[in-house]
C-alpha positions as CSV (number, residue, x, y, z in Angstrom):
1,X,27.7,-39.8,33.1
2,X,27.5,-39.3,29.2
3,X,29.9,-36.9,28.0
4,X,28.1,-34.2,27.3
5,X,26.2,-33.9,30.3
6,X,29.9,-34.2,32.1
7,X,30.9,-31.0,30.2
8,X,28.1,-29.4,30.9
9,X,28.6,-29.7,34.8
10,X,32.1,-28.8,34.7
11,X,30.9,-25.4,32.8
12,X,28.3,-25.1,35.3
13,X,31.1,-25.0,37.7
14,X,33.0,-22.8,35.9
15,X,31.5,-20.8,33.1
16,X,34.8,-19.5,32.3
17,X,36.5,-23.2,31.8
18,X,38.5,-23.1,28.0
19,X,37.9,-26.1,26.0
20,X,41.6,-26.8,25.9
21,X,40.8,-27.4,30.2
22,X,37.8,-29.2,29.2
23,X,40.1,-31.8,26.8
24,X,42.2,-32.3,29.3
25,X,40.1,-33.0,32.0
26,X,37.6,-35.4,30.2
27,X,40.5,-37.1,28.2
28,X,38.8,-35.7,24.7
29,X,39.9,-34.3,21.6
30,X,39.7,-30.4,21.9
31,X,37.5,-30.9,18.2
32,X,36.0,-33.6,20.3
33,X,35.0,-31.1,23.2
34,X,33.7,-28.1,20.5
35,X,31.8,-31.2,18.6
36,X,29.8,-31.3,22.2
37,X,29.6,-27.5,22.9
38,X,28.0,-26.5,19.4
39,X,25.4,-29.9,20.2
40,X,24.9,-28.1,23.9
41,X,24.0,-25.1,22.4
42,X,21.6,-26.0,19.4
43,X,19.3,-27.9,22.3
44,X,19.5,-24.6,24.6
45,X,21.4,-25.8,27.2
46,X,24.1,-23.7,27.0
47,X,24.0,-19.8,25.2
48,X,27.3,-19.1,22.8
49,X,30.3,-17.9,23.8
50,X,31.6,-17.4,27.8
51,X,29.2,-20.9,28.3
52,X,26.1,-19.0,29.4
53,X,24.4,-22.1,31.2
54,X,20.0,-22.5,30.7
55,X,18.6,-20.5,33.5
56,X,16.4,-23.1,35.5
57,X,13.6,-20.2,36.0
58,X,14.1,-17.9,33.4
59,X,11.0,-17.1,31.6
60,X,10.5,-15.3,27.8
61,X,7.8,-13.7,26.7
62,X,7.3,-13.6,23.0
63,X,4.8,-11.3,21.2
64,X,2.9,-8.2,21.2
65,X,4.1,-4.9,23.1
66,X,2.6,-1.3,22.3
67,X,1.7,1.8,23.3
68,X,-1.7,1.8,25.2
69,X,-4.0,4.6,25.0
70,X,-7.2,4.9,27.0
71,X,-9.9,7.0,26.8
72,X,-12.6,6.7,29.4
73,X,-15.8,8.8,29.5
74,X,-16.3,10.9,32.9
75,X,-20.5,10.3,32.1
76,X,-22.7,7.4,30.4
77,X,-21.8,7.4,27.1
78,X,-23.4,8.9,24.4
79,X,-23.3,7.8,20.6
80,X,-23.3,10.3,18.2
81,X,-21.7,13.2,19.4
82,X,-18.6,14.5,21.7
83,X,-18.1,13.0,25.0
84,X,-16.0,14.2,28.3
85,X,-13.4,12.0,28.8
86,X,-10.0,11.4,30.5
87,X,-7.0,10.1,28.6
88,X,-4.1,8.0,29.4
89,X,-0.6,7.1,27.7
90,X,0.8,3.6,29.0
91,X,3.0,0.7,28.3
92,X,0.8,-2.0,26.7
93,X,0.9,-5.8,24.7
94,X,0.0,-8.6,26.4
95,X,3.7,-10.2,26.4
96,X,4.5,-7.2,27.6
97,X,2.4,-6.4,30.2
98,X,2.9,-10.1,31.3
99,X,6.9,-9.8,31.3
100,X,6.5,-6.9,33.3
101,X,4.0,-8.3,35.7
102,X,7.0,-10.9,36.3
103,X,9.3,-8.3,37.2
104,X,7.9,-6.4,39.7
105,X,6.9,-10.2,40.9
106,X,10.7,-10.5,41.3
107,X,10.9,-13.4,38.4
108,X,13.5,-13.5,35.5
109,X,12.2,-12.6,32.8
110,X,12.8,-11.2,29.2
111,X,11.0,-10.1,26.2
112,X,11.1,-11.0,22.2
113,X,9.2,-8.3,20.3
114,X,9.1,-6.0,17.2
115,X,9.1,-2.2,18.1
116,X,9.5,0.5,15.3
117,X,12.7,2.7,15.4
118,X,11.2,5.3,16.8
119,X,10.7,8.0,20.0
120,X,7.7,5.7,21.2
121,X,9.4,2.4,20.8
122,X,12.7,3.4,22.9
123,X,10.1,4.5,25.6
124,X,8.2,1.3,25.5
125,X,11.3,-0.5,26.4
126,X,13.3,1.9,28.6
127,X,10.0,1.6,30.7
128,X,10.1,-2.4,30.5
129,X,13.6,-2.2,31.3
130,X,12.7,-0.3,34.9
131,X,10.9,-3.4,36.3
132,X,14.1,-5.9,35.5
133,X,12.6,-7.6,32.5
134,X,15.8,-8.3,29.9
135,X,14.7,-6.5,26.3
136,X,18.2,-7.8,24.8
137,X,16.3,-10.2,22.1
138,X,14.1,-7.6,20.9
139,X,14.8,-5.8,17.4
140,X,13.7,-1.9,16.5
141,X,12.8,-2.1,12.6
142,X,13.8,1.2,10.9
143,X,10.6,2.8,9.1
144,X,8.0,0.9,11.1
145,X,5.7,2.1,13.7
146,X,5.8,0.9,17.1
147,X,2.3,-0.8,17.8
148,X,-0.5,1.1,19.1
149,X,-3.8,-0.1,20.7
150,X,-6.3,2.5,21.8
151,X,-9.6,1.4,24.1
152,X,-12.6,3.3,25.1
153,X,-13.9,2.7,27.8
154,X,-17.2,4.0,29.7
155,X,-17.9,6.1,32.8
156,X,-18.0,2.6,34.7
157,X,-14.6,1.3,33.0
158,X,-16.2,-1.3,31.2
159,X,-14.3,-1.4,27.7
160,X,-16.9,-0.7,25.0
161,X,-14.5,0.0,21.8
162,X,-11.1,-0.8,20.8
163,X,-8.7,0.2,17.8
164,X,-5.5,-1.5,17.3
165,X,-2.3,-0.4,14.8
166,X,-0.4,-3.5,15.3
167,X,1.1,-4.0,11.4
168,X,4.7,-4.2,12.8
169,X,4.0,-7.5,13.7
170,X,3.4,-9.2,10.5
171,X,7.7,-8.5,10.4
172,X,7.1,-11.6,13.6
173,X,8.6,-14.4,10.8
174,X,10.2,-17.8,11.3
175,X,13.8,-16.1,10.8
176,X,13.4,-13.9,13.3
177,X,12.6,-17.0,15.9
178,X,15.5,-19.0,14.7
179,X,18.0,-16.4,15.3
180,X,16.8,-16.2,18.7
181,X,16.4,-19.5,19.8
182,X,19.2,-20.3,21.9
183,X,17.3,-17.7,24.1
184,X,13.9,-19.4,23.8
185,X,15.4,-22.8,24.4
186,X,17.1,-22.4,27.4
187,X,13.7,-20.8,29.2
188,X,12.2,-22.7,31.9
189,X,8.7,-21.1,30.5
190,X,7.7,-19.6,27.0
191,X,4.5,-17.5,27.0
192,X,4.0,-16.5,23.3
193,X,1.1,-14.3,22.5
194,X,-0.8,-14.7,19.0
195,X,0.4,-11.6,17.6
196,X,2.3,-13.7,15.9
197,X,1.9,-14.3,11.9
198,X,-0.2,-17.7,11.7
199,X,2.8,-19.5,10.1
200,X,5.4,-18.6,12.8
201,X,3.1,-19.2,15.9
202,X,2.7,-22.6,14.2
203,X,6.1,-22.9,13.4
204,X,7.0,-22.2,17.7
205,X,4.1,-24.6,18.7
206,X,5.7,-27.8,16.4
207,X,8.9,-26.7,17.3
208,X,8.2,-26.7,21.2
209,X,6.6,-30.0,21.0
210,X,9.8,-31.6,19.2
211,X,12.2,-29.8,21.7
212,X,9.5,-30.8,24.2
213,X,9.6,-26.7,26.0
214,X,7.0,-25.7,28.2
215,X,5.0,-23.1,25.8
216,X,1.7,-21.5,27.0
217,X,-0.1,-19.6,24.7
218,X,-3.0,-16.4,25.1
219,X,-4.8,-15.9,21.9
220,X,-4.7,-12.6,22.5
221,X,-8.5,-11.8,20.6
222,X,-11.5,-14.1,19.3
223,X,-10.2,-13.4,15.8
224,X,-6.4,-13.6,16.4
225,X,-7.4,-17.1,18.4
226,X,-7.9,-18.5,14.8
227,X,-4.4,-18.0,13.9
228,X,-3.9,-21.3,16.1
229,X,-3.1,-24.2,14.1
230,X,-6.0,-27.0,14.5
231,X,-3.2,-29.3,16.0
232,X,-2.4,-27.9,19.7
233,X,-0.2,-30.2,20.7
234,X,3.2,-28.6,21.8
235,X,1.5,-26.3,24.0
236,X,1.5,-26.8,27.9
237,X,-1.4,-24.6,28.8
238,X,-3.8,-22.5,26.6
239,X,-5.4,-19.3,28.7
240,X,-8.2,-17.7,26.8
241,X,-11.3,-15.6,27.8
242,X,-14.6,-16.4,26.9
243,X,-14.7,-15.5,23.4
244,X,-11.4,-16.9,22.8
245,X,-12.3,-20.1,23.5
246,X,-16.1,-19.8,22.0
247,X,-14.1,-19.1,18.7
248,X,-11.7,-22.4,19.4
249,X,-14.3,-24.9,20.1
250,X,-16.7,-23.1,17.8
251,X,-19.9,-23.2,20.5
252,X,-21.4,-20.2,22.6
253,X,-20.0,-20.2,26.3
254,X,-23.0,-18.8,28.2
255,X,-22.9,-21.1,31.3
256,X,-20.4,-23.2,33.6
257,X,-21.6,-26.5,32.0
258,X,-21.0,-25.0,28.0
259,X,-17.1,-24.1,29.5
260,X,-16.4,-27.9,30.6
261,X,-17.5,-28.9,26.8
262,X,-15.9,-26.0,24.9
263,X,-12.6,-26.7,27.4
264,X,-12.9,-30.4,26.5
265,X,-13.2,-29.7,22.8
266,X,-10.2,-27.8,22.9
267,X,-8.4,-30.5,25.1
268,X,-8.9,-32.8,22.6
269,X,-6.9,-30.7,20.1
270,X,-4.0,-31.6,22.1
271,X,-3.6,-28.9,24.8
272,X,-2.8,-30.2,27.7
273,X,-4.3,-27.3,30.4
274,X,-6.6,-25.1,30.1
275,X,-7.8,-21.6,31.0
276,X,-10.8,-20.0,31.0
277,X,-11.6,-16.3,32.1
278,X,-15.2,-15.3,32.7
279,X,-15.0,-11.6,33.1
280,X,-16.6,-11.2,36.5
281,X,-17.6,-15.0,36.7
282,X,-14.5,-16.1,37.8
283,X,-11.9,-18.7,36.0
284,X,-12.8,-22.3,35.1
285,X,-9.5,-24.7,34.4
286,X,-9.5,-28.0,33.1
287,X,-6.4,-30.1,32.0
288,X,-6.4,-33.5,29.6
289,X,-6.2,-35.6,32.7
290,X,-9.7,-35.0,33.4
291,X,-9.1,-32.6,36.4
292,X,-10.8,-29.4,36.9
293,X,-11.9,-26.8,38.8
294,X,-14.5,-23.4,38.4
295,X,-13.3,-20.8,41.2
296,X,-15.4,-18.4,41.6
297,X,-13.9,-14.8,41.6
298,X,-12.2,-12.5,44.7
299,X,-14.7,-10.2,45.9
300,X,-13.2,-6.8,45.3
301,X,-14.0,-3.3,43.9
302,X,-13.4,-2.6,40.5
303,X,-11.8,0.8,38.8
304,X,-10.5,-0.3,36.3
305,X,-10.4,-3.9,33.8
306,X,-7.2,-2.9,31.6
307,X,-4.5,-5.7,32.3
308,X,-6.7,-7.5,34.7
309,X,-6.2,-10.9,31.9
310,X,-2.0,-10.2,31.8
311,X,-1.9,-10.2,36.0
312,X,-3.8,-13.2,35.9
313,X,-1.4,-14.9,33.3
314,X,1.8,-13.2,35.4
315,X,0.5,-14.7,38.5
316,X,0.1,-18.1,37.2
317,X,3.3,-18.0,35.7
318,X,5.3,-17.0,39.0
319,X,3.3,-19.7,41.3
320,X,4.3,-22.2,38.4
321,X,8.1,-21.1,38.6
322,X,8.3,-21.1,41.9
323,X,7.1,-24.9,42.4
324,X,3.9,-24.2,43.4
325,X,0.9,-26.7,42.5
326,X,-1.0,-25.9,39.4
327,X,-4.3,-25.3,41.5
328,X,-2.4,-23.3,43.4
329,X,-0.6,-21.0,40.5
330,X,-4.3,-20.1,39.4
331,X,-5.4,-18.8,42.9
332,X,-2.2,-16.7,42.5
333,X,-3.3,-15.6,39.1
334,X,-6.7,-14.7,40.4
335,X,-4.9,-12.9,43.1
336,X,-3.2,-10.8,40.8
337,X,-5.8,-10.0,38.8
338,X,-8.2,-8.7,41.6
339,X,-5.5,-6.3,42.8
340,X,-5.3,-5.1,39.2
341,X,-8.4,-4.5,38.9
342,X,-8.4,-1.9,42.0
343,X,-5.9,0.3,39.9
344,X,-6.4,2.5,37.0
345,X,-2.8,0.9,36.3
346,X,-3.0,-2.0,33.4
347,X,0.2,-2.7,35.6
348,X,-0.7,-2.9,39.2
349,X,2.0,-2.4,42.1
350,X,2.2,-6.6,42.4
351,X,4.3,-8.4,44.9
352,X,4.7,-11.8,45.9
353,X,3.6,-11.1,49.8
354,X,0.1,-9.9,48.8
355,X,-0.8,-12.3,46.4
356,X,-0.4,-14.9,49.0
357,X,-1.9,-12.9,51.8
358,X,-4.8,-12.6,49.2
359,X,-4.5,-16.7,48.5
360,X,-4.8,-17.4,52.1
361,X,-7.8,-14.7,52.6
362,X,-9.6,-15.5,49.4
363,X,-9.7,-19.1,49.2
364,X,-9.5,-20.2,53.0
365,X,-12.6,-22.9,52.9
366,X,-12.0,-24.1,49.2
């Protein structure tokens, strides 16, 4: 065994091991021994001081995570004049949303975002705290805003307008990465959201590809999808919606056939999966190995489409960390998503026992 990977099972025994132990045990200098914990902890493997080991399953969410308001008409809407409506004050950002997702899924999971110093910011993440997701790497700037994202939505619940105030997350820079990227490395999963400044969601792409992470990315919006560098390799799986990946592969996505091309387009950019959400079409995947797969979607009623994309991405993500099969992981997404969409909740009630009763229910002769 090469020395370094001997210290590091001898501080996976014991976390709490001194290097002066370590020296002696491995016949080493004790300069020797710190030589090989500073190299253990620049690749992620182990997290500064008391030897915090890389958690196997432990997966970060980095970008966007606001305060959601929704308006919804109680009649057809009208243009032009004053309409009857409900509104609604929620946690919101599609990191977020994701992260928590993963913790009432029972997954490890933490969060990297901006929040302004600021009443709404300290309730955005005392509420993200509830459902076990770790907000240690996230950083209140003083004199910012915390993010806001307001939808309008019709009598049916079919989005029609949304506003966004999300300036606080031009602050997303390389340094702020960097100084967090013990955390980052030692993740079994990244999901990064393209909130992120151009130049630092191309900076954590090239930078995952070197370290060789698993990074999956959500481009979040058909414009924000441009902020993707046109060199996509360094990230595992892409999972976009229609318009998302129209504005990729630069074609209009109006049938099954146009998503294969538009997915293979994209492929060709150097992603290695695929995602693609069709609203109430279903989810087509493909990955560069020339697998793929259109599912159609689970039959269920529909109050409400906030977070319906963020369950999916949540249930993918917990099939994948719990050694499930890729084809699998997306039926567990869809899962997710269909409950969601029975809630006015962006963040449905999830748990890991109904999305596989759902699987099993849903998807019996596929």
């Amino acid at each position: 065994m090469v020395k370094d990977q001997h210290i590091l099972s001898l501080i996976k025994e014991n976390p709490f091991i001194s290097q002066q132990e370590l020296s002696a045990k491995l016949g080493l200098s004790r300069s020797a021994v710190a030589g090989y914990i500073s190299t253990l902890t620049k690749k992620g493997e182990i997290l500064g001081r008391a030897y915090i080991v890389r958690e196997e399953s432990r997966i970060t969410c980095i970008g966007g995570a606001n305060i959601d308001r929704k308006s919804q008409t109680l009649k057809p809407i009208q243009y032009g004049t004053s309409n009857p409506a409900t509104v609604r004050q929620s946690c919101g950002g599609i990191s977020r949303n994701v992260a928590e997702n993963l913790g009432r899924l029972g997954c490890q999971v933490s969060l990297i975002t901006l929040i302004g110093d600021d009443q709404e910011g300290r309730w955005l993440l005392e509420e993200t705290k509830r459902y076990g997701v770790d907000v240690s790497q996230c950083l209140a700037i003083n004199l910012e805003k915390t993010g806001t994202y307001t939808s309008i939505l019709n009598d049916t619940g079919e989005k029609i307008l949304a506003v966004a105030d999300m300036q606080i997350y031009d602050q997303f820079s390389i340094e702020f990465i960097e100084a967090r990227w013990s955390h980052l490395a030692s993740s079994h999963i990244i999901f990064a959201d393209s909130n992120l400044p151009e130049e630092t969601l191309t900076y954590l792409i090239k930078r995952c590809e070197k370290e060789q992470l698993t990074l999956w990315v959500n481009p979040v919006s058909a414009p924000k999808a441009l902020r993707l560098p046109y060199n996509l390799q360094g990230i595992d799986l892409l999972i976009a919606n229609r318009e998302e990946a129209a504005a990729l592969s630069q074609m209009e996505i109006e049938t099954i056939e146009d998503c294969k091309k538009a997915s293979e387009q994209i492929i060709q950019r150097g992603v290695k999966q695929i995602i693609v959400t069709l609203d109430g079409l279903g989810v087509f995947w493909s990955a560069h190995d020339g697998r793929q797969e259109y599912l159609l979607p689970i039959q269920t009623g529909i109050l409400d489409r906030a977070g319906v994309e963020e369950s999916l991405i949540g249930g993918v993500l917990f099939g994948m960390s719990h050694d499930e099969s890729f084809e699998q992981a997306v039926r567990l997404g869809m899962a997710a998503s269909a409950i969601t969409l029975q809630t006015r909740d962006t963040n449905a009630d999830l748990t890991a026992e109904q999305l596989y009763s759902l699987v099993e229910n849903s998807f019996k002769n596929v």
